[in-house]
N, C-alpha and C positions, 0 to 999 in steps of 0.2 A: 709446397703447392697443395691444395685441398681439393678433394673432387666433389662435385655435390651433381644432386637430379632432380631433372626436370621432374614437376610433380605434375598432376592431372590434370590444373587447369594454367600449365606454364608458371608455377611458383618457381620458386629456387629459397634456399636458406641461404647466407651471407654467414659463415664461419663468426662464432664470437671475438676470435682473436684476430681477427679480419675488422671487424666492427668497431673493436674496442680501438684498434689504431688509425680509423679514419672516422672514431667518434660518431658512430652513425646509431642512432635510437630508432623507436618504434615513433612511427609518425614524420620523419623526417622524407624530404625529396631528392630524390636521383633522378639523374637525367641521365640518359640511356643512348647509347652511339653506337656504332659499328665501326673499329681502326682496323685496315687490313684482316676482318675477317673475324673479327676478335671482338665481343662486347663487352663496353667498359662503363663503368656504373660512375658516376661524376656525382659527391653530393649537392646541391643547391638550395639557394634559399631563395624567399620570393622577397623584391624591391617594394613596398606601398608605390602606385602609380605618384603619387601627387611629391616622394620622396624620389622618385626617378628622376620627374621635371625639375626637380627641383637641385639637381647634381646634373641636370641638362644646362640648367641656367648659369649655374657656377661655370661650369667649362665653358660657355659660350661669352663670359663678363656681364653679368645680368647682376648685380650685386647692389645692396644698398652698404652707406658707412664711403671710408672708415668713422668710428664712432671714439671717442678719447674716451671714455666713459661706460660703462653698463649702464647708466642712468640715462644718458643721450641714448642709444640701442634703446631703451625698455619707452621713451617718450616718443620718438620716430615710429616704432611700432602699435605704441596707442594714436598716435597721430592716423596713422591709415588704416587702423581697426575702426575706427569714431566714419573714416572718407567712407571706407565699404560700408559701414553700417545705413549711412547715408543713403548711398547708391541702391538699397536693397528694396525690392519693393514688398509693399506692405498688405 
């Protein structure tokens, strides 16, 4: 167990051998909790919003296909790039 201190404006240093084994770099996010007293450092990373909905959509059955083909999938998709292009105003 490593003891580290509070620095002046509530820093802390993260042990490198501490770091090294939950991978955590300069730059990266923690999310910060209180368990029973106790503060635990969680890494995270952030979702793209439009990549959230879009694993909203999967769980909920929002799906286009099945597609037999990469070439049906790649036509269906120019198919509703050409619809939206349409719909955009100018």
């Amino acid at each position: 167990m490593e003891v580290v201190t509070v620095k002046r404006k509530f820093q802390i240093v993260i042990p490198q051998h501490i770091r090294d084994q939950v991978r955590v770099e300069v730059g990266d996010l923690l999310e910060a909790s209180v368990e029973d007293g106790k503060i635990t450092f969680t890494p995270k990373t952030l979702i793209d919003r439009r990549l959230a909905e879009a694993l909203q959509d999967l769980k909920q059955g929002r799906t286009h296909g099945p597609y037999s083909t990469a070439a049906q999938a790649l036509r269906a998709l120019d198919t509703r790039a050409k619809r939206a292009a349409r719909k955009r105003p100018r």
